[in-house]
N, C-alpha and C positions, 0 to 999 in steps of 0.2 A: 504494500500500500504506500503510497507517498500522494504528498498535494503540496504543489508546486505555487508561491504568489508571485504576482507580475504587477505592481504598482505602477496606474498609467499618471504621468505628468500633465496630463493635456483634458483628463476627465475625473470624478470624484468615484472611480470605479479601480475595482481588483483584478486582472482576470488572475482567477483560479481554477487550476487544472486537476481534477480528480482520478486516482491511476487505481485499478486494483488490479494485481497480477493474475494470472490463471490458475497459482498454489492458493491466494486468496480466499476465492471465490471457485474453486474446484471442480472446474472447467462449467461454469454456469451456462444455460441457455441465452438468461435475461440480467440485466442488476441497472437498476434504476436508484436515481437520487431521489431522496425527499426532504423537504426541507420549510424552514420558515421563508424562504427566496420561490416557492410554487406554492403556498397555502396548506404545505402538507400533503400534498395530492397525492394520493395513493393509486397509482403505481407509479407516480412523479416524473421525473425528467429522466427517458431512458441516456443510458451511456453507451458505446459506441462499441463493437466488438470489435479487437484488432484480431488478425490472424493468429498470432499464435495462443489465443484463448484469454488475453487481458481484456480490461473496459474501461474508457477513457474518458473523461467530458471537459471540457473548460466553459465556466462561464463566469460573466464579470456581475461581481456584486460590491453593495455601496460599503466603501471604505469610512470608516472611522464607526464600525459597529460589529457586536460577536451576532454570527449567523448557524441555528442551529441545523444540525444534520443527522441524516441515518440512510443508509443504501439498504435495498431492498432485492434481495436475491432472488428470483426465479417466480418474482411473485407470492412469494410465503414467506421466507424466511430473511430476518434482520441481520446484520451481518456488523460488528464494531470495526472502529477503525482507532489505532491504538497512535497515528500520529495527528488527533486531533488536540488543539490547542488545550485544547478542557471538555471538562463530563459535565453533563448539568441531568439532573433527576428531571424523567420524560414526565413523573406523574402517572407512568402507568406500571402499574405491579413493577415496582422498583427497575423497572430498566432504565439507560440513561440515553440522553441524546448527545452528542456530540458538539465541538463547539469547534469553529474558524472566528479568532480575531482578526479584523482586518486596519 
């Protein structure tokens, strides 16, 4: 897993790049983002399958605020991401959401 920031000069925007490898996410069909950035939409913003079985997205979100997140695997199953900035309690039977400061 890795997420990559790109601070632009020119806009009050991040892009950030979401990578999950294919040991990851164990050769998934599908893995979608969800987040405070799509209203939580469930099945959210799918990610991009690369050939050799990774999923990739980038997208720009407003700088100088934490954006929560959770990837959504195959359409069932939550999956963490261990290089986010910080945990925040989702509120739901103790699982936690993820956090990107930007």
């Amino acid at each position: 897993m890795s997420i990559k920031k790109q601070f632009l000069k020119t806009r009050p925007v991040c892009k950030v790049t979401f990578r999950l490898s294919c040991e990851d996410v164990e050769n998934a069909d599908s893995v979608h983002l969800t987040g405070e950035f799509n209203d939580w939409n469930k099945p959210g913003t799918p990610m991009k399958a690369l050939k050799n079985g990774a999923f990739t997205l980038t997208l720009d979100l407003e700088k100088d605020r934490e954006h929560q997140f959770r990837y959504f695997v195959n359409k069932q199953t939550w999956i963490n991401d261990p290089e986010a900035d910080k945990y925040v309690n989702s509120g739901f039977s103790g699982s936690e959401n993820f956090v990107i400061c930007l």
